[in-house]
Backbone as numpy.savetxt, mean C-alpha at the origin, in Angstrom:
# Nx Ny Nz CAx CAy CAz Cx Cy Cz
2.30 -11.00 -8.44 1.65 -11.65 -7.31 0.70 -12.70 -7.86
0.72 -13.68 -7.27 -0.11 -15.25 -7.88 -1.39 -15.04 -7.63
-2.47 -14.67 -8.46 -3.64 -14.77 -8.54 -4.42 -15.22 -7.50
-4.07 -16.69 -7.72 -5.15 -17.30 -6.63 -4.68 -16.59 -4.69
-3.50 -16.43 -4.66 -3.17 -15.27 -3.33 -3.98 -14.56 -2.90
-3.90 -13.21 -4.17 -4.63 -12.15 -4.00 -6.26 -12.23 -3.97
-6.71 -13.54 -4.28 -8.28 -13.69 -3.87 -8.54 -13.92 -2.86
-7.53 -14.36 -2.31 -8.41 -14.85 -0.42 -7.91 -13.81 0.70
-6.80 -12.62 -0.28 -6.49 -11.98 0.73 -7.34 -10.54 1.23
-7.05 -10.26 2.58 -8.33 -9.20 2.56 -7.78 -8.03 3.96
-8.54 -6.79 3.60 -8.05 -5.81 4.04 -8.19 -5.87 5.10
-7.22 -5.95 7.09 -7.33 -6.62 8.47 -8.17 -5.23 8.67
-8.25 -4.28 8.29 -8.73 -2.86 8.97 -10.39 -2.89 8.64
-10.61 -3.19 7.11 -11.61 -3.07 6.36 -12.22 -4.41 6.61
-11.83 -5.09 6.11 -12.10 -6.67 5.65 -12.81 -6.67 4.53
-12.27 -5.53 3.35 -12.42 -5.64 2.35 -11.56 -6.49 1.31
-11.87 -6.77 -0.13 -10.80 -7.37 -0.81 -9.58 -6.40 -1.32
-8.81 -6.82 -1.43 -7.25 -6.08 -1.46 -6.97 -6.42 -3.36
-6.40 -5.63 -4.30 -5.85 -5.28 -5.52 -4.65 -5.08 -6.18
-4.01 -5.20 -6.49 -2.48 -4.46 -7.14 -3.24 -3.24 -7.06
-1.87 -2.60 -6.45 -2.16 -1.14 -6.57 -1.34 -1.05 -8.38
-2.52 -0.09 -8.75 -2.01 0.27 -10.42 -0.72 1.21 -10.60
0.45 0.85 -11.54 1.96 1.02 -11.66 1.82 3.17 -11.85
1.00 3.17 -11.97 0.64 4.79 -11.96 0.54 5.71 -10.43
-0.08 4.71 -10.02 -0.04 4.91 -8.23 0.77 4.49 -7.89
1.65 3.63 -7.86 2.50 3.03 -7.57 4.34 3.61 -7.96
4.13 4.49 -8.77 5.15 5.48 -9.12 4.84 6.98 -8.12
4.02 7.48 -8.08 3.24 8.52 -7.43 3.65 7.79 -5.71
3.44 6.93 -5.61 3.72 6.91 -3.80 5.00 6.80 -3.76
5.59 6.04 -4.50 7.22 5.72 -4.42 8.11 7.01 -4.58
7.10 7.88 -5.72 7.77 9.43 -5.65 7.87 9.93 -4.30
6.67 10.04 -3.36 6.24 10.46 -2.63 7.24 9.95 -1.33
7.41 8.52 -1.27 8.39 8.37 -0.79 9.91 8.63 -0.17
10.06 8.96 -1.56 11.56 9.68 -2.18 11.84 10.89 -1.25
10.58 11.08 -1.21 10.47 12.71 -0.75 10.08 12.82 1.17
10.33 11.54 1.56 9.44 11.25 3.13 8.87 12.11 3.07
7.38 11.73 2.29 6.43 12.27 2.69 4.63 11.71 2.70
5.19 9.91 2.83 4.35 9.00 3.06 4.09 8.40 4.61
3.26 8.40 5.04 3.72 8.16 6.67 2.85 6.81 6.84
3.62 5.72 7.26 1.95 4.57 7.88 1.22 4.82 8.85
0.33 3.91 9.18 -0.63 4.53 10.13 -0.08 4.35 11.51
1.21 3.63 11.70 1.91 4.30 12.92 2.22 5.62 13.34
2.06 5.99 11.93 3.13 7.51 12.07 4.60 7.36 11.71
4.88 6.54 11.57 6.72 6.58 11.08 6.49 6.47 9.32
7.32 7.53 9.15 8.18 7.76 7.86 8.30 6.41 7.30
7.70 6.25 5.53 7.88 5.23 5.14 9.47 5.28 4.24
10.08 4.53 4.74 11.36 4.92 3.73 11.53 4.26 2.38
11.43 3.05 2.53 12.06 1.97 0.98 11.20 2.32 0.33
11.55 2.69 -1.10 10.19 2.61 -2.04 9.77 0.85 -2.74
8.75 0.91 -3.06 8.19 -0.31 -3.16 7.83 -0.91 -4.64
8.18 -2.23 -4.88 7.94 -2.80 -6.15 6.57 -3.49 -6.25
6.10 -3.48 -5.24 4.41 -3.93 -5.45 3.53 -3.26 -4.09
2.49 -3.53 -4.30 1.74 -2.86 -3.46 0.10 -3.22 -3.27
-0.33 -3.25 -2.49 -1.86 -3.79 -2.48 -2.56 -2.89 -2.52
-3.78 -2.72 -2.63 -4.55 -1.55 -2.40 -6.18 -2.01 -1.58
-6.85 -1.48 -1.43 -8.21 -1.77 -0.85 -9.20 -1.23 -2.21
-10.38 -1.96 -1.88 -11.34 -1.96 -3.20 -11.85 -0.59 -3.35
-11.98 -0.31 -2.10 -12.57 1.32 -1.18 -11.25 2.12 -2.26
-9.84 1.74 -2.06 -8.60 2.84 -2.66 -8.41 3.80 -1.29
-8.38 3.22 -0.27 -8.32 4.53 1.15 -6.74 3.85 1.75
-6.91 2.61 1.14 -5.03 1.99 2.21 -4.39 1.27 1.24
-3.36 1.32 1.26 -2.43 0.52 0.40 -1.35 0.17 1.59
-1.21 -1.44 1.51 0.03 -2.46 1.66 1.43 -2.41 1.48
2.44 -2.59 1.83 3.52 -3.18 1.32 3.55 -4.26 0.97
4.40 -4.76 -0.40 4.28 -6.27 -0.41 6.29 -6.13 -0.83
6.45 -7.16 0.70 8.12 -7.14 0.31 8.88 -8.50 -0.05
9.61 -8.43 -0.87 9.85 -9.33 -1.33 8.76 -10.33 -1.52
8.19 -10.14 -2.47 6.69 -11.25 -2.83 5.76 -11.38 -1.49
5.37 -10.95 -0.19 5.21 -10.93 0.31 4.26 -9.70 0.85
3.03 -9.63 0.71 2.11 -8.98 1.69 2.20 -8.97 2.96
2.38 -7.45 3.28 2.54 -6.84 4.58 1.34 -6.49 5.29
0.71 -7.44 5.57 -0.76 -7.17 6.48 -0.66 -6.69 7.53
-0.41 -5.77 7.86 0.14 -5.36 9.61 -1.19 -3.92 9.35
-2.05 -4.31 10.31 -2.99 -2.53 10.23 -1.76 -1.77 10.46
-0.84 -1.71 10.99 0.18 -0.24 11.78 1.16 0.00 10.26
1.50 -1.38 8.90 2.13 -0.44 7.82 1.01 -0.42 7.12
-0.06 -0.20 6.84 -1.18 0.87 6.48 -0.62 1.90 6.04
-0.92 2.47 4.31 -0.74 4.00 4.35 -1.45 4.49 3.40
-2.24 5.42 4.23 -3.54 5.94 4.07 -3.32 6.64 2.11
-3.97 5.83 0.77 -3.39 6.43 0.13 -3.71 8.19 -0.31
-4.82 8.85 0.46 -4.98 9.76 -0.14 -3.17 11.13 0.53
-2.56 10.20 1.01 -0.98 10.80 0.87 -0.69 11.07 -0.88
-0.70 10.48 -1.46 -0.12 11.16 -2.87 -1.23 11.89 -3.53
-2.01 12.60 -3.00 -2.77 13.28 -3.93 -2.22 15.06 -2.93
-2.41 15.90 -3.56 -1.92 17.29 -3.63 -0.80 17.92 -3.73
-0.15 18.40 -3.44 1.08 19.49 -3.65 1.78 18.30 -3.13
């Protein structure tokens, strides 16, 4: 993702600044994925797993970014404390 992008872009929920989510988290949700057991803040099942991802400075929401492209929609929001426990 092009640098100068990711500086002006910002969280629509928070209106915090937004991050690469780190390839460690980013394996961990995509696992999580695998497994539908990531939900956005619609509530629908996230299915595709993802090659990039944004995160919030906070670390409470992470983005889709599809095809080079940030998914700013508050409703695909997903809340990341989904990949933490069993």
């Amino acid at each position: 993702m092009d640098r100068t992008l990711l500086d002006i872009l910002c969280c629509p929920v928070t209106r915090t600044a937004l991050e690469l989510l780190p390839e460690r988290e980013l394996a961990l949700l995509n696992e999580r994925i695998a497994g539908q057991r990531i939900r956005n803040r619609e509530d629908i099942v996230v299915a595709e797993p993802l090659s990039e991802a944004l995160v919030t400075r906070s670390g409470k929401l992470v983005y889709p970014v599809r095809d080079g492209v940030p998914v700013l929609l508050e409703d695909q929001a997903m809340p990341l404390s989904q990949i933490e426990g069993p």
